[in-house]
Backbone as JSON, one array per atom type, in Angstrom:
{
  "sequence": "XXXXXXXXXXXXXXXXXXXXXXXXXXXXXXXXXXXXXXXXXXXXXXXXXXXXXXXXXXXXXXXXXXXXXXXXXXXXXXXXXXXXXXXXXXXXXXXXXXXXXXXXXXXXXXXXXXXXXXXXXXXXXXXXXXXXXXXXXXXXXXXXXXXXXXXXXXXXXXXXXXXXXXXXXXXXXXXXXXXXXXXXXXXXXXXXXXXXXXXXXXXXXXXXXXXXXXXXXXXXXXXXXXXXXXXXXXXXXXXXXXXXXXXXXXXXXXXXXXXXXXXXXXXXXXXXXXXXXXXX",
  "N": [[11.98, 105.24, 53.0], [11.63, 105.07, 55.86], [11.24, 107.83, 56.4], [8.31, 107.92, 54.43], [6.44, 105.85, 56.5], [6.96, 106.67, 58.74], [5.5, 109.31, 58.33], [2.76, 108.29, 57.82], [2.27, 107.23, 60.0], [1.62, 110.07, 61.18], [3.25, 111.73, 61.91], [5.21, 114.61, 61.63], [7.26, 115.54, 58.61], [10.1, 116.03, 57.68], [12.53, 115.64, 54.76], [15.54, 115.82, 54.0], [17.82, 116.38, 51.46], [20.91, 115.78, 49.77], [21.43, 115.53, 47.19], [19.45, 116.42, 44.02], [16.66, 115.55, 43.56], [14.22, 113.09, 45.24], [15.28, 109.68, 45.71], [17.48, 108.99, 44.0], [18.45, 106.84, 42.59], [16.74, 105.8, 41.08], [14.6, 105.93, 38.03], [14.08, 108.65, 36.39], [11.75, 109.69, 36.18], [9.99, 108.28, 37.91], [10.65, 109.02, 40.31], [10.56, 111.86, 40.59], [7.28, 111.47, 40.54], [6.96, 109.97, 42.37], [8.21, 112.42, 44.56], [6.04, 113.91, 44.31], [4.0, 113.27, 45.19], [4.4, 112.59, 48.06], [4.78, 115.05, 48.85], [2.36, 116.3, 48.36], [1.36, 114.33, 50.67], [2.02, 115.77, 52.63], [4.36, 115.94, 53.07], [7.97, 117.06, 53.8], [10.25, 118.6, 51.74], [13.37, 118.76, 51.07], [15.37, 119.15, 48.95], [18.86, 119.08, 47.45], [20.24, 119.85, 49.28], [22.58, 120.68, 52.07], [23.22, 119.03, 55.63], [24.58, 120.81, 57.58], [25.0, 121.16, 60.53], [24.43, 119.72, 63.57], [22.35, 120.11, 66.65], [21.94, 119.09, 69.37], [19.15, 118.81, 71.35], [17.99, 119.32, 75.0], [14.99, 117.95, 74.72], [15.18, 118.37, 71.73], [16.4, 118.84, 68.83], [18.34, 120.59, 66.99], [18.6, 121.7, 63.52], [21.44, 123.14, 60.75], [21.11, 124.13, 57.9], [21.75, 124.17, 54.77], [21.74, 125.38, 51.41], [21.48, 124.85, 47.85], [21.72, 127.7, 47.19], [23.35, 128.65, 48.73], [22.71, 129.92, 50.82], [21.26, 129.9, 54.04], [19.03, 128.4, 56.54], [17.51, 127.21, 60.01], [16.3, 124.16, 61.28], [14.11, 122.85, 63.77], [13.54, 120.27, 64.67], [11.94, 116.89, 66.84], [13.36, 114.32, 66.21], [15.93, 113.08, 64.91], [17.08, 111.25, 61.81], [19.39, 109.7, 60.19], [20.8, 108.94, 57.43], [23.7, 107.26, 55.7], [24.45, 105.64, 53.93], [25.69, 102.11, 53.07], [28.5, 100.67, 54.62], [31.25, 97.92, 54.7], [32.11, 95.66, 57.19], [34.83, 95.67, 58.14], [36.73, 96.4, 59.41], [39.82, 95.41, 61.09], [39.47, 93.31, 61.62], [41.3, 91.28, 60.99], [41.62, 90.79, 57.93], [42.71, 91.41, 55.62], [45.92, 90.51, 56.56], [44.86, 87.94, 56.38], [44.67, 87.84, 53.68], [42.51, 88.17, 52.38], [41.16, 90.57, 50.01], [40.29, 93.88, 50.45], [38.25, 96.38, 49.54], [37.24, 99.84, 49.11], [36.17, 99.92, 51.81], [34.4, 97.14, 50.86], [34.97, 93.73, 50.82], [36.43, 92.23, 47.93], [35.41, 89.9, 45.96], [34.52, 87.03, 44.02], [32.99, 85.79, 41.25], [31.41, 84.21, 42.26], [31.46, 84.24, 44.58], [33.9, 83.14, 46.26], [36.95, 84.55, 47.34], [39.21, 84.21, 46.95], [41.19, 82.88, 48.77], [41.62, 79.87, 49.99], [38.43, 78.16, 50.99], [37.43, 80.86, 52.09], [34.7, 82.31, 51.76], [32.32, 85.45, 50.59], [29.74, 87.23, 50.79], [26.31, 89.24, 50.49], [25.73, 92.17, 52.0], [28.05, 92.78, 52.34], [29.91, 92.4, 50.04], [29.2, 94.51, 48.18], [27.05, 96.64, 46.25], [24.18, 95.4, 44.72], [22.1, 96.63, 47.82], [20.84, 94.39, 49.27], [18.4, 92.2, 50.99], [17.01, 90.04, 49.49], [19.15, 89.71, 47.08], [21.56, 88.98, 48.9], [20.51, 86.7, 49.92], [20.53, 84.81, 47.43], [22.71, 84.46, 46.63], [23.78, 83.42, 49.07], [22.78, 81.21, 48.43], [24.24, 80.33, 45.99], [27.12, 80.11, 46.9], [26.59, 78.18, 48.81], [26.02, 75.97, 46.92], [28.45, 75.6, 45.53], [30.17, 74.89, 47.23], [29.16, 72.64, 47.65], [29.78, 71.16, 45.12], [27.89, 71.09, 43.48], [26.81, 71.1, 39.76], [26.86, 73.23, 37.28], [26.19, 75.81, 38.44], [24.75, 78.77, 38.89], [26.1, 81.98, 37.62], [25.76, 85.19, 39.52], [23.33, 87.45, 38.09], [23.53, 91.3, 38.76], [21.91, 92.76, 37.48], [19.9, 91.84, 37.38], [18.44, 91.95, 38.94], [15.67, 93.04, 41.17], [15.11, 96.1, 42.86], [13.42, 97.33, 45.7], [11.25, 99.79, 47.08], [9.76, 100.23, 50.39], [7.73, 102.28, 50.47], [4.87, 104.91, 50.89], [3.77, 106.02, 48.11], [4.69, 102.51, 46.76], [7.29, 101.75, 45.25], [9.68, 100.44, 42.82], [11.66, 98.37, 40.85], [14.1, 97.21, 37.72], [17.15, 96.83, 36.59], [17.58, 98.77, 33.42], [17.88, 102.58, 34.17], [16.0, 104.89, 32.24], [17.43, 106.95, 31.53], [20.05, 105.86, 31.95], [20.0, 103.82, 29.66], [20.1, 105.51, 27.45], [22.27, 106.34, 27.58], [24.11, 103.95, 27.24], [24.1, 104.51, 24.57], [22.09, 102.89, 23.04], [19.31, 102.46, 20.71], [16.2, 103.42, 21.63], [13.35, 102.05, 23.01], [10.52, 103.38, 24.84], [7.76, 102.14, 27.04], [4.71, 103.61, 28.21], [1.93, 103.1, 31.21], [-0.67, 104.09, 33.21], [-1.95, 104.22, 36.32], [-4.84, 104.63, 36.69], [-6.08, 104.0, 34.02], [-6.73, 100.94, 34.57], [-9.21, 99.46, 35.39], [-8.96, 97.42, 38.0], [-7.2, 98.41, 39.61], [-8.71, 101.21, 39.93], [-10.73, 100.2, 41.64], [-9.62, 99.3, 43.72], [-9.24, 101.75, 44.86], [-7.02, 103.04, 44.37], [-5.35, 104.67, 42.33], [-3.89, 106.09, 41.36], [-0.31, 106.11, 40.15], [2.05, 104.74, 38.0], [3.64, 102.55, 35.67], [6.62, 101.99, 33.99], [8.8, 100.73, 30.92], [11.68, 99.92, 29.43], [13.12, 99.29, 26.22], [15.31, 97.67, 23.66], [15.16, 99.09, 21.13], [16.0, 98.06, 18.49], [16.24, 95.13, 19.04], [14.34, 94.2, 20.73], [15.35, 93.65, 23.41], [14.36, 93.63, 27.03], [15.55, 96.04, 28.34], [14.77, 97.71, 31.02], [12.8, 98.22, 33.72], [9.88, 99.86, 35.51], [8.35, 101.14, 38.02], [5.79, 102.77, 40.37], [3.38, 102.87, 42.9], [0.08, 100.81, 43.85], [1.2, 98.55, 45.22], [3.28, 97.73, 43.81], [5.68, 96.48, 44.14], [5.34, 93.39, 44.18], [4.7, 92.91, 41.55], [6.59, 93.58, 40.28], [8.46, 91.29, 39.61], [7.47, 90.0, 37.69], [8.55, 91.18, 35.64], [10.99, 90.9, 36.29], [11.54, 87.82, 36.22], [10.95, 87.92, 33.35], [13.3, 89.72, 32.27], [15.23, 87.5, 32.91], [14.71, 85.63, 31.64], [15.17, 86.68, 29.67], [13.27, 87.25, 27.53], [11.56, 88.74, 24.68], [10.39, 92.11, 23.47], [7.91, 91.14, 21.54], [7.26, 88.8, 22.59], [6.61, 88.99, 25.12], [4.61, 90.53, 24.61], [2.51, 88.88, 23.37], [1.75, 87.51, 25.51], [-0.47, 86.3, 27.65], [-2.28, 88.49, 30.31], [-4.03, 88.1, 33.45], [-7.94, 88.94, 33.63], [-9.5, 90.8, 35.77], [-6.86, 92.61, 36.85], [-4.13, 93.95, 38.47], [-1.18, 93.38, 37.06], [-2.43, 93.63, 34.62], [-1.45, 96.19, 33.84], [1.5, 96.11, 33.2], [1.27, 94.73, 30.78], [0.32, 96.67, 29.07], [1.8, 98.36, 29.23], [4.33, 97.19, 28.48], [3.52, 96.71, 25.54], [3.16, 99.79, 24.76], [4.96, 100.48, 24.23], [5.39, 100.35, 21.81], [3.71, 102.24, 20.65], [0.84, 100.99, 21.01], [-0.76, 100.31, 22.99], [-3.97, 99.32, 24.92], [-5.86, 100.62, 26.68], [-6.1, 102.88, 27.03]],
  "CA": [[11.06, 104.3, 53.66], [11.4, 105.82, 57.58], [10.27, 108.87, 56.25], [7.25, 107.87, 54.58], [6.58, 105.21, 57.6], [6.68, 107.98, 59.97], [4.3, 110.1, 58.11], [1.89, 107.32, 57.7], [1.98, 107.23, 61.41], [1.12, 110.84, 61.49], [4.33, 112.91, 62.23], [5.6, 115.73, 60.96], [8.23, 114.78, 58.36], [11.32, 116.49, 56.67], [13.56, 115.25, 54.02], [16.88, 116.65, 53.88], [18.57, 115.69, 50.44], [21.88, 116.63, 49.39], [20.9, 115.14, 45.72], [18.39, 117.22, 43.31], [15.7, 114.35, 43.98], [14.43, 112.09, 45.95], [15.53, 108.07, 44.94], [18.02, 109.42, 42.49], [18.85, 105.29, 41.99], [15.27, 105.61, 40.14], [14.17, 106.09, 36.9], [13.79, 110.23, 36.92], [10.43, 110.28, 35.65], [9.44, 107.6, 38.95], [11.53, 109.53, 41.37], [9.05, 112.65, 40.29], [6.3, 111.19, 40.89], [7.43, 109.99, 44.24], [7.76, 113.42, 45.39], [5.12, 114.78, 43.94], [3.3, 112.36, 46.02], [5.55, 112.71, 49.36], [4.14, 116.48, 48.85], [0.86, 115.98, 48.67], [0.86, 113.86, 51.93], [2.21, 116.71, 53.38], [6.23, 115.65, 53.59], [8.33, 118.46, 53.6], [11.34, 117.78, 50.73], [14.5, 119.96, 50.98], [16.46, 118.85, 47.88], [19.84, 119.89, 47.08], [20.75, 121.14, 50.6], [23.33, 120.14, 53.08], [22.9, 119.1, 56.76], [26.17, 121.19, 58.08], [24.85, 120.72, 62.15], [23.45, 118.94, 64.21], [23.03, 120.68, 67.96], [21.32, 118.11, 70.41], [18.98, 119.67, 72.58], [17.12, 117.95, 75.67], [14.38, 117.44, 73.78], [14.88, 118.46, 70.49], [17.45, 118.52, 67.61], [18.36, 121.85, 65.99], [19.76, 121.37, 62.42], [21.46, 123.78, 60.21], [20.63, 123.66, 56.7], [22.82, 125.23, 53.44], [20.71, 125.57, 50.31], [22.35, 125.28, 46.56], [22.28, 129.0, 46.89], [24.59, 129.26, 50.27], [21.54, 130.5, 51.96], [21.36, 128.78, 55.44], [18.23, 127.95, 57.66], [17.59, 126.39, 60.98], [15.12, 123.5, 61.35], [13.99, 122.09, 65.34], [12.74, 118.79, 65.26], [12.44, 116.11, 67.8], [14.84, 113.25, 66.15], [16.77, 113.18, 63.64], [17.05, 109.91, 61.47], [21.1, 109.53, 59.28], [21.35, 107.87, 56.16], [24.88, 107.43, 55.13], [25.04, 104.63, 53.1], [26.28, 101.18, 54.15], [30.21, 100.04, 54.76], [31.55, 96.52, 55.21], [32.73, 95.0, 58.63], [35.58, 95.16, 57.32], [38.35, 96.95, 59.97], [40.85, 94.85, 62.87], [39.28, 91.39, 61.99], [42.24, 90.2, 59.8], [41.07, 89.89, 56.83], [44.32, 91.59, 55.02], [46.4, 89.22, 57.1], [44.53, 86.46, 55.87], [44.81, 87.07, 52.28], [41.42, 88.76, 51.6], [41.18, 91.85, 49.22], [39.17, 95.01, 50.76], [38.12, 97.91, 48.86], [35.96, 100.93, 49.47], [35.06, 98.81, 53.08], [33.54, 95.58, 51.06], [35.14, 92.57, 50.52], [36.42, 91.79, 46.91], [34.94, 88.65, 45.7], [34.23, 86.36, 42.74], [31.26, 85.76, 40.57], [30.8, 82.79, 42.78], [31.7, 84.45, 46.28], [35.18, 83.3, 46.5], [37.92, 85.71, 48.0], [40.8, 83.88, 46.55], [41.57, 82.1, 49.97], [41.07, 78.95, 50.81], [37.59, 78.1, 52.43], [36.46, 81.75, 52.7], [33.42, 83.02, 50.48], [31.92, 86.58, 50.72], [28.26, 87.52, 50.28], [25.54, 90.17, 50.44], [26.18, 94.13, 51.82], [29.43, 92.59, 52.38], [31.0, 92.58, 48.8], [28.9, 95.76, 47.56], [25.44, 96.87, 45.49], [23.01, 95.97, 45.46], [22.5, 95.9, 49.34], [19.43, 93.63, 49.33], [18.5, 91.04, 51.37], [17.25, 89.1, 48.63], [20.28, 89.47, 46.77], [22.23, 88.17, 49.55], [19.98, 85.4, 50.22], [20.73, 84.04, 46.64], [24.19, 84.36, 46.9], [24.48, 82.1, 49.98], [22.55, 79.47, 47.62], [24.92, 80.34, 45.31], [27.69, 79.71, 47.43], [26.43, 76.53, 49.49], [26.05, 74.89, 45.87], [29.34, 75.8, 44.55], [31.15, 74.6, 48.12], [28.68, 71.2, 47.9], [29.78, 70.83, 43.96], [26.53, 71.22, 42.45], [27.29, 71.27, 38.44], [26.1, 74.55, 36.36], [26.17, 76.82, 39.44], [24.83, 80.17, 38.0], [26.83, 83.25, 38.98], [24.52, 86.07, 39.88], [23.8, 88.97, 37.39], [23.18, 92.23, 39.27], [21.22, 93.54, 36.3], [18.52, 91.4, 37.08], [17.89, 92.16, 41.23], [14.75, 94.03, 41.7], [14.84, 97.16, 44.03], [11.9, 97.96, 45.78], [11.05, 100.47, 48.07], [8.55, 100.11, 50.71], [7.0, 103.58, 50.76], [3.41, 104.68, 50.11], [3.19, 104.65, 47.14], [5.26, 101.72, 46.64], [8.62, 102.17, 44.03], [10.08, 98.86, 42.3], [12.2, 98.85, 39.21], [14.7, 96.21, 37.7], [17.57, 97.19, 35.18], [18.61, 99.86, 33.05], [16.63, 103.79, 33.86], [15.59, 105.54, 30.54], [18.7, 107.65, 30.89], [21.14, 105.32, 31.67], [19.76, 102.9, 28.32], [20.13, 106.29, 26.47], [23.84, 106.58, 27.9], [24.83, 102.76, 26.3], [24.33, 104.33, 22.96], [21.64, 101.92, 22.16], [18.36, 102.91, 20.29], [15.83, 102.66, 22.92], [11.79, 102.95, 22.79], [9.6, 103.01, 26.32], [6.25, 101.92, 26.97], [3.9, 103.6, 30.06], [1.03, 102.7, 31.53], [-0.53, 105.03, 34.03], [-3.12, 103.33, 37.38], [-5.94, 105.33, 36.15], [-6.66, 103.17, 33.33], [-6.58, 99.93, 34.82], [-10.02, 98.85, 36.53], [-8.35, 96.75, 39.47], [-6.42, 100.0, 40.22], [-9.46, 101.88, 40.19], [-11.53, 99.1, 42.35], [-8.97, 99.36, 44.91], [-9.21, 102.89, 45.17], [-5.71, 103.24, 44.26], [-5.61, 105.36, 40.99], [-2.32, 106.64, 41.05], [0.56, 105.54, 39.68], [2.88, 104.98, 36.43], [4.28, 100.83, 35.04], [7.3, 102.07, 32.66], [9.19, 99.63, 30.46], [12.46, 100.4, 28.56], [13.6, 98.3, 24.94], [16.33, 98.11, 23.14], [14.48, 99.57, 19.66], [16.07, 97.01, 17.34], [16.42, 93.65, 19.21], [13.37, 94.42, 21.59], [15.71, 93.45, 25.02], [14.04, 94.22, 27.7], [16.45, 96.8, 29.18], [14.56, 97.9, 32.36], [11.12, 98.29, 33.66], [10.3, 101.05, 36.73], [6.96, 101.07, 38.88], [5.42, 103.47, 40.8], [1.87, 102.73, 42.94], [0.2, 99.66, 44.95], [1.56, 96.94, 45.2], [4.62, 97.51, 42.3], [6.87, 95.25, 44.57], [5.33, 92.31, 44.21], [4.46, 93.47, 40.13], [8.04, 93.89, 39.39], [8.9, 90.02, 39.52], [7.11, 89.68, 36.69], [9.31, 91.82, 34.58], [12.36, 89.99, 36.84], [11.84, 86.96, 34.89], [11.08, 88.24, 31.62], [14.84, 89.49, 31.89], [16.35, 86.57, 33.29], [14.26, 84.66, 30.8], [15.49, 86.76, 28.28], [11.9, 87.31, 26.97], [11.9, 90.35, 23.71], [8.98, 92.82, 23.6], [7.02, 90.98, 21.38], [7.49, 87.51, 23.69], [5.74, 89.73, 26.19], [3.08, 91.36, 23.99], [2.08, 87.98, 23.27], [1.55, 86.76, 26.92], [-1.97, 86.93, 28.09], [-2.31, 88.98, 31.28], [-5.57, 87.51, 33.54], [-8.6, 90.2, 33.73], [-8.88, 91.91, 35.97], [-5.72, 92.46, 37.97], [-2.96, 95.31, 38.17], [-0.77, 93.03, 36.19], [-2.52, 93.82, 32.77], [-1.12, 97.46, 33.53], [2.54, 95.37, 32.64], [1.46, 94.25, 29.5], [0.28, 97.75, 28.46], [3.04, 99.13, 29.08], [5.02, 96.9, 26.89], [2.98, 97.24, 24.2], [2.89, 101.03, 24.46], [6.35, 100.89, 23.69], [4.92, 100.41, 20.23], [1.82, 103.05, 21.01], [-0.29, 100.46, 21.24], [-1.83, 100.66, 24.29], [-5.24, 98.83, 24.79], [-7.16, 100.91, 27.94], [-5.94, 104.46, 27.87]],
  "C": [[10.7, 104.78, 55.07], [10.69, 107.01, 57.46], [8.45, 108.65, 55.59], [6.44, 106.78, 55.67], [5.97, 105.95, 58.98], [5.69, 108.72, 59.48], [3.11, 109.4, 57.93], [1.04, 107.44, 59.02], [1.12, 108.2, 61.74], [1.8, 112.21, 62.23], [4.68, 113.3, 61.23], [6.41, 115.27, 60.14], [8.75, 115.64, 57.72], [11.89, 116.3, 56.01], [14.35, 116.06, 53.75], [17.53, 115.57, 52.43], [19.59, 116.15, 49.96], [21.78, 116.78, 47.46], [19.82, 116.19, 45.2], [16.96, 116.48, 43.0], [15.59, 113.28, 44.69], [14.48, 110.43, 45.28], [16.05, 108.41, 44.14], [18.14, 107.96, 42.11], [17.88, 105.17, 40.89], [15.26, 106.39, 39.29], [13.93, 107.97, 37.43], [12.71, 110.56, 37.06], [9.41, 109.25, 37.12], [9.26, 108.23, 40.08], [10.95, 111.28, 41.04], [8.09, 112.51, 40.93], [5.88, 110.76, 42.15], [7.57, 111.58, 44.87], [6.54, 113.94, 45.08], [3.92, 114.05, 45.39], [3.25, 112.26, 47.65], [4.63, 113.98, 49.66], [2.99, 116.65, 49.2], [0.59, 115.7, 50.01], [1.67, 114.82, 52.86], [3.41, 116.78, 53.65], [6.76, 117.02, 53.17], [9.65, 118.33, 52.47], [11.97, 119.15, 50.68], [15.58, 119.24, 50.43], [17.41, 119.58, 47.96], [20.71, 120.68, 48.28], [21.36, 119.84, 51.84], [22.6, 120.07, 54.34], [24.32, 120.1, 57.58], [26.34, 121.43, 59.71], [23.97, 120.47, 62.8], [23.34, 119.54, 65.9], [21.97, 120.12, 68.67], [20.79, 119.27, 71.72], [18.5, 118.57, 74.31], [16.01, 117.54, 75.39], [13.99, 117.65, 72.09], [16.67, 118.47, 69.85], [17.15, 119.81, 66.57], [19.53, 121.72, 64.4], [19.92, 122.9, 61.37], [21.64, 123.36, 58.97], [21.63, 124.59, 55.45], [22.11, 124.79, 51.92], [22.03, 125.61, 49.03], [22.63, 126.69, 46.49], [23.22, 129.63, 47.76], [23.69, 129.59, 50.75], [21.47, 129.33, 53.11], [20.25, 129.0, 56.33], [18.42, 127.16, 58.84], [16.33, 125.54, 61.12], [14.99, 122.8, 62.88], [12.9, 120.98, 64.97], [13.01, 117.71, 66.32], [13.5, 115.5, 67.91], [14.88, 113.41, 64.93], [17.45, 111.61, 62.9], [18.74, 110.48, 60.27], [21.17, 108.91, 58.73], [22.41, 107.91, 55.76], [25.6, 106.82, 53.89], [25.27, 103.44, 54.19], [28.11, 100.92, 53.73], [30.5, 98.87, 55.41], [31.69, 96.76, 56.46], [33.51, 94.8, 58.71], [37.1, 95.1, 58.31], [38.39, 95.77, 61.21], [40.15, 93.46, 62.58], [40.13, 90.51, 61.07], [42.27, 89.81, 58.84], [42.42, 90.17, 55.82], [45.1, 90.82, 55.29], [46.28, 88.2, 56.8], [44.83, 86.18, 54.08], [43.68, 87.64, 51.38], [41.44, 90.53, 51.66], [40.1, 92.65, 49.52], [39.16, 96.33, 50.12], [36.89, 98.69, 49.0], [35.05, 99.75, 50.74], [34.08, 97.38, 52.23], [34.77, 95.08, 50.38], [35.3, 92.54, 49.05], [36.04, 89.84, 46.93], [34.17, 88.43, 44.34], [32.98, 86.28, 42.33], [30.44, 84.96, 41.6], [30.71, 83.44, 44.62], [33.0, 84.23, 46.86], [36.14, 84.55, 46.54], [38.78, 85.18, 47.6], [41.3, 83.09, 47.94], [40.52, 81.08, 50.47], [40.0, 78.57, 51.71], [37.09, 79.43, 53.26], [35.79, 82.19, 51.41], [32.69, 84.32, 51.3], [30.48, 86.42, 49.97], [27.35, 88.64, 50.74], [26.36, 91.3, 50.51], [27.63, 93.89, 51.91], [30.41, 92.83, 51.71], [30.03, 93.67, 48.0], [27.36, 95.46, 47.17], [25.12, 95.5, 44.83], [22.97, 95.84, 46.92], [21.06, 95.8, 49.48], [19.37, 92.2, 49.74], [17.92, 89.94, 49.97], [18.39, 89.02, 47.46], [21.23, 88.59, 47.29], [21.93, 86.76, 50.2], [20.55, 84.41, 48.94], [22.06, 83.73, 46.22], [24.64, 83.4, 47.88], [23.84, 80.93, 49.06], [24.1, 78.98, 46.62], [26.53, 79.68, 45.63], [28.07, 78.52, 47.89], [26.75, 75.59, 47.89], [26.97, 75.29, 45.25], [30.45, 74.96, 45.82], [30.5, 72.69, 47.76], [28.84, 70.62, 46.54], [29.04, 70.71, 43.16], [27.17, 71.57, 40.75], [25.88, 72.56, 37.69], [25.85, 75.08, 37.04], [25.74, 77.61, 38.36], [24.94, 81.29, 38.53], [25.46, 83.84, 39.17], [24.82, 87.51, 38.89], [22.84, 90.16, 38.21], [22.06, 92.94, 39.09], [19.79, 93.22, 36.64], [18.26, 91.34, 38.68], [17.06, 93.07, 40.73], [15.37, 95.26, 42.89], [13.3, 97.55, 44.48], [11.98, 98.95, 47.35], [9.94, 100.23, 48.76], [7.76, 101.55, 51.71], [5.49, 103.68, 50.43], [3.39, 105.97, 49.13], [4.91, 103.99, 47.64], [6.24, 102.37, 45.38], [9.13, 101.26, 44.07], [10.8, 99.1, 41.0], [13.63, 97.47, 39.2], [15.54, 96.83, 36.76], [17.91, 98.55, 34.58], [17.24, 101.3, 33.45], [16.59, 104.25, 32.09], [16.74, 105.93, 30.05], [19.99, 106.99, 30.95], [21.12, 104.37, 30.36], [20.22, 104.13, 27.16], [21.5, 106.17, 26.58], [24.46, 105.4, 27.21], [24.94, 103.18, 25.37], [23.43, 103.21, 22.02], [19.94, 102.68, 21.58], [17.17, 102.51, 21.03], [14.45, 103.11, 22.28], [11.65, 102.59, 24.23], [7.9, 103.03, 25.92], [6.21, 102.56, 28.61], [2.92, 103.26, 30.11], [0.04, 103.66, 32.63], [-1.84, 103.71, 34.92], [-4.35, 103.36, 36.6], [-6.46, 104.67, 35.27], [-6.8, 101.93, 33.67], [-7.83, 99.62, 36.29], [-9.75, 98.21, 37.78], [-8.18, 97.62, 40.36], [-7.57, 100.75, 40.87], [-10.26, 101.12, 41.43], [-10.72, 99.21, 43.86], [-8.95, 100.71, 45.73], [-7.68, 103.86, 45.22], [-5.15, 103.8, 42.8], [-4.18, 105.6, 40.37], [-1.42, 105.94, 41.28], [1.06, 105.38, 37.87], [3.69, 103.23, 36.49], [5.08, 102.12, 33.72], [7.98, 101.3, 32.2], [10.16, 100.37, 29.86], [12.98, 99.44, 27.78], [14.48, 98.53, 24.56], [15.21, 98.09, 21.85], [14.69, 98.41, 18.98], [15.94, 95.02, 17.79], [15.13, 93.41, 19.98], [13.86, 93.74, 23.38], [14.77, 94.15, 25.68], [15.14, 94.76, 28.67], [16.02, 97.24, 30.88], [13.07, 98.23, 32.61], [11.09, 99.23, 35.53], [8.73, 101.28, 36.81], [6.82, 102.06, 40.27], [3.59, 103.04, 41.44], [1.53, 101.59, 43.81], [0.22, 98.43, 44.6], [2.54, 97.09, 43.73], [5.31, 96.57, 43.36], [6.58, 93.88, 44.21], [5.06, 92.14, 42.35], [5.64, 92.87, 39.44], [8.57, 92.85, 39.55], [8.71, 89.71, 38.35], [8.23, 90.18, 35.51], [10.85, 90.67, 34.97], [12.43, 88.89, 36.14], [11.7, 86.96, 33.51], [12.55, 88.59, 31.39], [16.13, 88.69, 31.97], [16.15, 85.65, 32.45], [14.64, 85.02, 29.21], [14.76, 87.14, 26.88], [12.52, 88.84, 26.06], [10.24, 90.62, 24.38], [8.15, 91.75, 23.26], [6.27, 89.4, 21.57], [6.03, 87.77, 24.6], [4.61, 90.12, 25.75], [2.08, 90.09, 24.24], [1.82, 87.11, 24.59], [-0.03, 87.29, 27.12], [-1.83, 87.02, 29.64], [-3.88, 88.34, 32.19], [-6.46, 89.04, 33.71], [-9.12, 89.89, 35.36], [-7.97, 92.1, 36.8], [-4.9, 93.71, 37.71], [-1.58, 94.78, 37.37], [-0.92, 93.49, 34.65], [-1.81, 95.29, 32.67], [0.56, 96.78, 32.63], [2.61, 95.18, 31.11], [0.7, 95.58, 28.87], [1.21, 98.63, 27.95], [4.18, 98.37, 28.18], [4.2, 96.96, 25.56], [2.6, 98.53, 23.87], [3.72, 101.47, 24.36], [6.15, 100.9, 21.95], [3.83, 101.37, 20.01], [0.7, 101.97, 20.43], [-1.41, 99.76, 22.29], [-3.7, 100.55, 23.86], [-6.29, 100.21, 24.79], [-6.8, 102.04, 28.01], [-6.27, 105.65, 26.35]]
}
């Protein structure tokens, strides 16, 4: 997101990745198309390669670089941005003492948010993945109405949190990737969709992009769905309740999409899990 952000702006930009793509969390065939894209706008993408120093100048930042092949470069840029991941809050505030269970820096905690002690509940980056504010927003509901006795609380399933990135393009996805649905062992089909066919898309001047969908073959679950293009964040809700709703493929086939909108790309793409794709 900082990186494309910054290049938006109109600076130079680098990606350093130690991974063999960028957004490995994403679908492979998304997380593609995202660089391919990154590229284009001129980003510079150095997959697969360590940062191994950092040497602070007075106005610049010299980094040394180590390539899958041991080969080692030097790169000078102004600043230098550090992704590490995130880690609880976890050290010197007592929480061992008190009774609450910490692992890998977050917070163990219940379906509900409970820690096992008395009158404390855990929520968002706190007790682990996803680390999304709307995740952790629905978790304090979750919470408040389990402390205020609300009846039929409903835990929270993970499965069904959106991710979205807010890069240009946009990247959104809910659920299982292609290859992890292949990894369950379950018989899977996918539907795509690509921008290009989808008048709205075109109208906007926004062509590019890919809507993919993944099924379970025999029951038609919707296992996961993975967006690429403008405006997938706000897109990929749609799929969000089809899996919380439980909706099969042909639930979805049967939905009428309105004309013209970047929605109907959605319902292409599930029905081109069957190759039957309207508009392409």
């Amino acid at each position: 997101e900082f990186a494309s952000f910054y290049k938006t702006l109109g600076a130079e930009v680098t990606v350093v990745g130690i991974l063999d793509r960028v957004m490995p969390v994403e679908d492979e065939e998304i997380s593609g198309l995202a660089a391919k894209a990154f590229t284009k706008q001129g980003m510079k993408l150095k997959l697969g390669t360590q940062v191994t120093e950092l040497k602070k100048g007075a106005d610049s930042v010299t980094c040394t670089l180590k390539g899958k092949d041991g080969k080692t470069e030097q790169v000078t840029v102004e600043r230098v941005i550090l992704a590490m991941g995130i880690v609880g809050n976890v050290e010197n505030i007592g929480l061992e003492a008190a009774g609450i269970k910490v692992e890998k820096t977050h917070v163990v905690a219940g379906k509900y948010g409970e820690t096992g002690v008395d009158g404390v509940w855990a929520i968002g980056d706190l007790v682990g993945a996803p680390w999304l504010a709307h995740k952790a927003m629905h978790e304090g509901v979750i919470v408040a109405e389990k402390i205020a006795g609300v009846k039929g609380v409903h835990p929270l399933n993970t499965s069904n949190v959106a991710g979205c990135t807010y890069c240009w393009p946009q990247v959104a996805s809910v659920g299982l990737t292609e290859a992890k649905a292949k990894e369950s062992g379950r018989k899977i089909k996918v539907g795509k969709f690509p921008f290009i066919g989808n008048g709205k898309a075109i109208a906007l001047g926004e062509a590019d992009g890919l809507i993919k969908t993944v099924f379970d073959a025999e029951t038609g679950e919707l296992l996961g769905a993975h967006m690429i293009g403008a405006e997938v964040t706000e897109l990929i809700q749609g799929y969000v309740i089809a899996k919380t709703g439980e909706l099969t493929d042909q639930e979805l086939a049967h939905t009428i999409f309105p004309h013209p909108t970047l929605s109907e790309m959605m319902h292409e793409a599930v029905i081109a899990a069957d190759g039957a794709a309207l508009h392409i």
